[in-house]
C-alpha positions as a printed Julia matrix, in Angstrom:
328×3 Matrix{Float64}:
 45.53  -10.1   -52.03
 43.98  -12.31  -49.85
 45.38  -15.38  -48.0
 44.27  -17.77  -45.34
 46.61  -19.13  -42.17
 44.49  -21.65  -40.38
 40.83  -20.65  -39.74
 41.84  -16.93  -40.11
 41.76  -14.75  -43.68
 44.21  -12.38  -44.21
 44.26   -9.33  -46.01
 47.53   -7.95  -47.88
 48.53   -4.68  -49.38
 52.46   -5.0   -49.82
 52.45   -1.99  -52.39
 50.91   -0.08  -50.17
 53.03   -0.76  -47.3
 54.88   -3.85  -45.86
 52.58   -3.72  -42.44
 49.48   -3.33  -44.01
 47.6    -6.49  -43.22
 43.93   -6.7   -41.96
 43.42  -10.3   -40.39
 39.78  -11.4   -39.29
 38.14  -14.98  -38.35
 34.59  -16.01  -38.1
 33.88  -17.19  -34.29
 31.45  -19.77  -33.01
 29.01  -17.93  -30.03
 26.38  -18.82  -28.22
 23.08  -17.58  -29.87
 21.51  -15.05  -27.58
 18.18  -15.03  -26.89
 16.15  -13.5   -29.39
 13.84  -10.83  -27.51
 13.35   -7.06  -26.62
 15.66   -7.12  -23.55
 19.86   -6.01  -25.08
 22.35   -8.96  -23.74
 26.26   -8.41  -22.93
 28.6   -10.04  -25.34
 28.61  -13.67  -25.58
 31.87  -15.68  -25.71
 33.72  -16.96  -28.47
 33.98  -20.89  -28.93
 36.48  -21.24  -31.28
 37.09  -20.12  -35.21
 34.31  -21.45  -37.72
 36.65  -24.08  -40.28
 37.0   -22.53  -43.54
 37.94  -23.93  -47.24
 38.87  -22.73  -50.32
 36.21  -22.33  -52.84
 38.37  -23.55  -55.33
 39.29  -26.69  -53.78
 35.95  -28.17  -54.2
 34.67  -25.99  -57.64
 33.1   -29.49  -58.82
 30.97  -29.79  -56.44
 29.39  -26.34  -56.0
 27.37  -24.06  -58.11
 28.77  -22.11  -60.8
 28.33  -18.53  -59.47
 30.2   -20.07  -56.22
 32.9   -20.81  -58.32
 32.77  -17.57  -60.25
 32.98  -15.33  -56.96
 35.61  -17.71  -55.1
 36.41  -17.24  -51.34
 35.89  -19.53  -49.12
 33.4   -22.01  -47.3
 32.42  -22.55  -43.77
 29.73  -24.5   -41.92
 26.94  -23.35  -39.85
 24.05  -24.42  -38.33
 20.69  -22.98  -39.09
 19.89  -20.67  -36.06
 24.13  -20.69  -35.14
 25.2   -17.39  -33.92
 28.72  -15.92  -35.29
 30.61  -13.57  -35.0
 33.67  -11.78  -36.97
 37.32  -11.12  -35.13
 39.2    -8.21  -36.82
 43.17   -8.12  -36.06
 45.47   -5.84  -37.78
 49.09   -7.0   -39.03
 52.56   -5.78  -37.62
 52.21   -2.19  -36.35
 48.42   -2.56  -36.07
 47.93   -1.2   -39.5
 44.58    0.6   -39.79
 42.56   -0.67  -42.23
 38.51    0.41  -43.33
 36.53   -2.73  -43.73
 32.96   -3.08  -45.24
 30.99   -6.47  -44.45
 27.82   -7.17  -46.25
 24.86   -9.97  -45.61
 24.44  -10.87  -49.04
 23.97   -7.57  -50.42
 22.97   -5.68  -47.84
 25.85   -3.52  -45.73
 26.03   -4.69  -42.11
 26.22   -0.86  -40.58
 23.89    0.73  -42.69
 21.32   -1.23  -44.22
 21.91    0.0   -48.09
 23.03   -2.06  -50.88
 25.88   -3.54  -51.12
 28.32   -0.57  -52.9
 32.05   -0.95  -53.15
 33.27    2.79  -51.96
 33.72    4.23  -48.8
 30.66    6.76  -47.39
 31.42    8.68  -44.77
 27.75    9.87  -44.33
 26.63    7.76  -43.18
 29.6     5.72  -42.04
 29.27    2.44  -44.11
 32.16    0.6   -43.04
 34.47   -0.11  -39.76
 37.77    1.17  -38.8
 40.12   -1.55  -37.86
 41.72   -2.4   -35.32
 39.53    0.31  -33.36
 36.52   -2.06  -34.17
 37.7    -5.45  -32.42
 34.21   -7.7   -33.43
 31.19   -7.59  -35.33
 28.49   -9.52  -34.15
 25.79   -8.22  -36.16
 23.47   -5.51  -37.76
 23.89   -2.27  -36.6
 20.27   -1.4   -35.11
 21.06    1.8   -33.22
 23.68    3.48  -31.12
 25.35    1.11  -29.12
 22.91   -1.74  -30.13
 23.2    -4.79  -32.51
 21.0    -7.66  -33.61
 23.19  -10.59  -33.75
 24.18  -12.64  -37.02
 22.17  -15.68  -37.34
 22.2   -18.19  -40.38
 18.98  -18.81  -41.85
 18.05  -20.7   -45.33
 17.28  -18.17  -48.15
 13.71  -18.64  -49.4
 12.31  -18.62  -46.66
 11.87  -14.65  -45.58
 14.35  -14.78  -42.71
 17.29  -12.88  -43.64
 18.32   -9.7   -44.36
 19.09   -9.85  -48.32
 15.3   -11.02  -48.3
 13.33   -8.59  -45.76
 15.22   -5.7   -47.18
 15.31   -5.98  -50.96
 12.26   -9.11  -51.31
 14.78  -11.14  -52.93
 17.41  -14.23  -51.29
 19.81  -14.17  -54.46
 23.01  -14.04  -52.85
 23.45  -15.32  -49.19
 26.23  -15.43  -47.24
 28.83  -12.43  -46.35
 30.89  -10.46  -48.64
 34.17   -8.64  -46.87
 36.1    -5.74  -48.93
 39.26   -4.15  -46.96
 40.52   -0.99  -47.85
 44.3     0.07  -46.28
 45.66    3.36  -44.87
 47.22    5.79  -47.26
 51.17    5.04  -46.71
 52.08    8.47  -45.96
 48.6     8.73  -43.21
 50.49    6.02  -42.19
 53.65    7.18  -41.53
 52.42   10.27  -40.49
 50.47    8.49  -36.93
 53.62    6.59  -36.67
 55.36    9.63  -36.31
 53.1    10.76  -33.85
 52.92    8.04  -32.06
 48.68    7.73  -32.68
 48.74    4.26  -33.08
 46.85    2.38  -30.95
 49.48    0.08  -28.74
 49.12   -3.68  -29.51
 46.47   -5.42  -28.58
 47.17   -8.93  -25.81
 46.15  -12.34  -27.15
 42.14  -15.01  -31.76
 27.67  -29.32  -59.04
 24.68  -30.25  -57.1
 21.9   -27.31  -56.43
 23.21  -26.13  -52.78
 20.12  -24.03  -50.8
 22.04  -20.81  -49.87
 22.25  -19.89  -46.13
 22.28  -16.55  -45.26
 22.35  -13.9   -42.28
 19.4   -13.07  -40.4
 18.71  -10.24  -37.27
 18.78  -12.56  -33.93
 18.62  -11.49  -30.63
 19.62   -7.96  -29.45
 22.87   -6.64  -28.22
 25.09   -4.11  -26.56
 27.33   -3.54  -29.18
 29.48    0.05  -30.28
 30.14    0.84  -33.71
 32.9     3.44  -33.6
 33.37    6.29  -35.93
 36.03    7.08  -38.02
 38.33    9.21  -36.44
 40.7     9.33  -38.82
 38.33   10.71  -41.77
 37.39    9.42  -44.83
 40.3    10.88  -47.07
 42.47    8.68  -45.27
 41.79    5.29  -46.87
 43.61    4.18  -50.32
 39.79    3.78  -52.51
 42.8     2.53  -55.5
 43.3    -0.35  -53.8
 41.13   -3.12  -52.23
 40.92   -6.91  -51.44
 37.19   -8.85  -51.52
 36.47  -11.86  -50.23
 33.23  -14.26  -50.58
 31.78  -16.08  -47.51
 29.95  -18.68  -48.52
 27.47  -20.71  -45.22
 27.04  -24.49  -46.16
 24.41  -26.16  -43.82
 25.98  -28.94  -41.91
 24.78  -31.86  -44.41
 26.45  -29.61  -47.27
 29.7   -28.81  -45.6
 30.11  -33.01  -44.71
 29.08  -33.99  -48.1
 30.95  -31.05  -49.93
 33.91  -31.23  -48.11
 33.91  -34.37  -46.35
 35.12  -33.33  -43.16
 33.69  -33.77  -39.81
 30.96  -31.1   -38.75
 31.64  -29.17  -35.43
 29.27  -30.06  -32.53
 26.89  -27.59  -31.76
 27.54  -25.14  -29.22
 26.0   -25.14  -26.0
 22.38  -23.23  -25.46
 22.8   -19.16  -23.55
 20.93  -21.04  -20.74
 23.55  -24.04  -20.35
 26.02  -21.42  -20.52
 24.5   -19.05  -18.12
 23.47  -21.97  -15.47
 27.37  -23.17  -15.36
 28.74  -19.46  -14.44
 30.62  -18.79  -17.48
 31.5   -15.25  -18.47
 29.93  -12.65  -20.84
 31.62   -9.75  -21.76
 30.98   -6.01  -22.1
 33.49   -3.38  -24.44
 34.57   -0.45  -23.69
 36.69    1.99  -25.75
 36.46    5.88  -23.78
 37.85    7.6   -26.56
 35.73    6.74  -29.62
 31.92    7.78  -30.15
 29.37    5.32  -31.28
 27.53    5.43  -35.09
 23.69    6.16  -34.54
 22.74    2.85  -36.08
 20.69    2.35  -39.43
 16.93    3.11  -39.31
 16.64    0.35  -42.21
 18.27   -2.52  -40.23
 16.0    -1.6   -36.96
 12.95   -1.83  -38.99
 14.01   -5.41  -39.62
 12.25   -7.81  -38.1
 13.78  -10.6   -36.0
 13.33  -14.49  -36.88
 11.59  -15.02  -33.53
  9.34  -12.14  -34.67
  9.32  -13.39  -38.34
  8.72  -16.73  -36.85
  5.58  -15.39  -34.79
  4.51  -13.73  -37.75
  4.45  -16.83  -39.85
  3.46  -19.07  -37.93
  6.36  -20.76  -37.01
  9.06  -21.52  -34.45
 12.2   -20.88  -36.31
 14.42  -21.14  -32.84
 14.81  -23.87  -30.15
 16.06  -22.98  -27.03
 15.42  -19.15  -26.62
 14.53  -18.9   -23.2
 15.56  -15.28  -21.83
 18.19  -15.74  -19.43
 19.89  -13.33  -17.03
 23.68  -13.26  -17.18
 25.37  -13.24  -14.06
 29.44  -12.94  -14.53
 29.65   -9.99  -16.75
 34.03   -8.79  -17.72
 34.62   -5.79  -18.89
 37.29   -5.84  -21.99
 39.17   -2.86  -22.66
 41.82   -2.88  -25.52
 44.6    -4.11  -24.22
 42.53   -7.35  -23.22
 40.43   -7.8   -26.12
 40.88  -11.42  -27.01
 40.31  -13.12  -24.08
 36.34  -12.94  -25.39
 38.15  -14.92  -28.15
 39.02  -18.35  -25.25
 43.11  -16.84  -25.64
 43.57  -16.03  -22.03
């Protein structure tokens, strides 16, 4: 089943096991400059609001309605990125995220099952964030919302069509007994320190590049329950939609990666020494970015996206994790 507390969805599996909960939110970020040059990990600035589909059914499209899930706001060329958090005992869980249709980590189709090769999902809570499309080994380009229709995203530079938009999530838990098993041997990783009108769909587009890891499996494919699943729908109002669907206030928009970098704030860099890094998806590199989509065009799809050079760089190891997330 899934649930929302606050800003944060929640993924259950009580008859799989009592602790098996997968919990992620959708964080605010600066948008990185979108050029050749791979930046550290920006900040996050707080949890994207998000609403129940359901609440507001007469006012969105039918197919909204039909999928469910939930809404949240974003500006077009806003940066985000997605917090993953396991329940109790830090229950793993193998999560798939899709833009539109197209899988985050490997560039195919969206497809409900598990692939080990390649790897098409990631292995929580060993993967703390997602920022973006997995472009090669240790390398990401960063989720940035873009209108459908007009070639930027994704859906649309990988399949020629913007039918869908927004993210899809699917969470798969631990067998019980795998489980029980790590518990026994005391695997686990140790807890982690604290994070109807016609609507124009928004959806994800390649942004600026990053130093990113997405970590194998190293628990193997056989040990997620494929029998049982949760699925969520994310749909991206613009920030005229979310007011007028919702009526409630739009956030502010966050500040530029040069504000940022001129007042001294901190970027962050990951590091995990005992997992090993997926290759990253030939498919999703071949993308193009929407400054380079822009340029192709004709166009200047992104305001402020002067390079800058970050100065106060922390490294986050597990155990500190979510202070990238503004928890201390």
């Amino acid at each position: 089943m899934v649930e929302s507390e606050g800003n944060e969805l929640m993924f259950r599996f009580p008859e799989v096991h009592d602790e098996a909960v997968c919990r992620l939110s959708f964080q605010r970020t600066l948008r990185i400059p979108d050029e050749d040059r791979a930046y550290p990990l920006p900040p996050g600035l707080g949890s994207f609001p998000i609403e129940h589909v359901e609440d507001y059914a007469g006012r969105l499209p039918t197919g909204w309605s039909e999928h469910g899930g939930v809404l949240l706001p974003m500006y077009q060329g806003e940066a985000l990125w997605i917090s993953f958090y396991s329940g109790g005992y830090f229950y793993p869980c193998a999560v798939k995220i899709a833009a539109g249709k197209i899988n985050a980590v490997t560039g195919e189709p969206w497809s409900k099952e598990l692939s080990s090769a390649p790897q098409n999902y990631l292995v929580i809570p060993d993967q703390p964030w997602l920022d973006g499309f997995c472009v090669g080994k240790g390398l990401i380009r960063q989720f940035v919302a873009m209108p459908l229709g007009a070639g930027y995203t994704a859906e649309e530079q990988l399949t020629e069509k913007g039918e869908y938009g927004g993210l899809q999530v699917i969470v798969y838990p631990m067998k019980r007994k795998r489980y029980e098993e790590l518990l026994a041997e005391r695997k686990l990783q140790e807890p982690v320190m604290a994070a109807c009108y016609s609507l124009p769909s928004m959806g994800l587009a390649p942004g600026g590049l990053m130093r990113q890891e997405i970590f194998e499996d190293q628990y193997g494919l056989e040990a997620w329950d494929q029998n049982v699943s949760a699925r969520c729908f994310v749909h991206i109002l613009n920030s005229v939609q979310w007011r007028t669907t919702t009526g409630r206030p739009v956030p502010g928009k966050p500040p530029t990666a040069a504000d940022y970098t001129m007042a001294g704030l901190p970027w962050f860099d990951y590091y995990a020494d005992n997992l090993v890094a997926l290759g990253g998806s030939t498919k999703l590199a071949g993308m193009d970015s929407v400054a380079v989509k822009g340029a192709k065009k004709g166009e200047q799809p992104l305001l402020d996206n002067e390079a800058v050079t970050p100065q106060h760089v922390i490294k986050l190891g597990k155990k500190v994790r979510r202070v990238r997330e503004g928890d201390g």
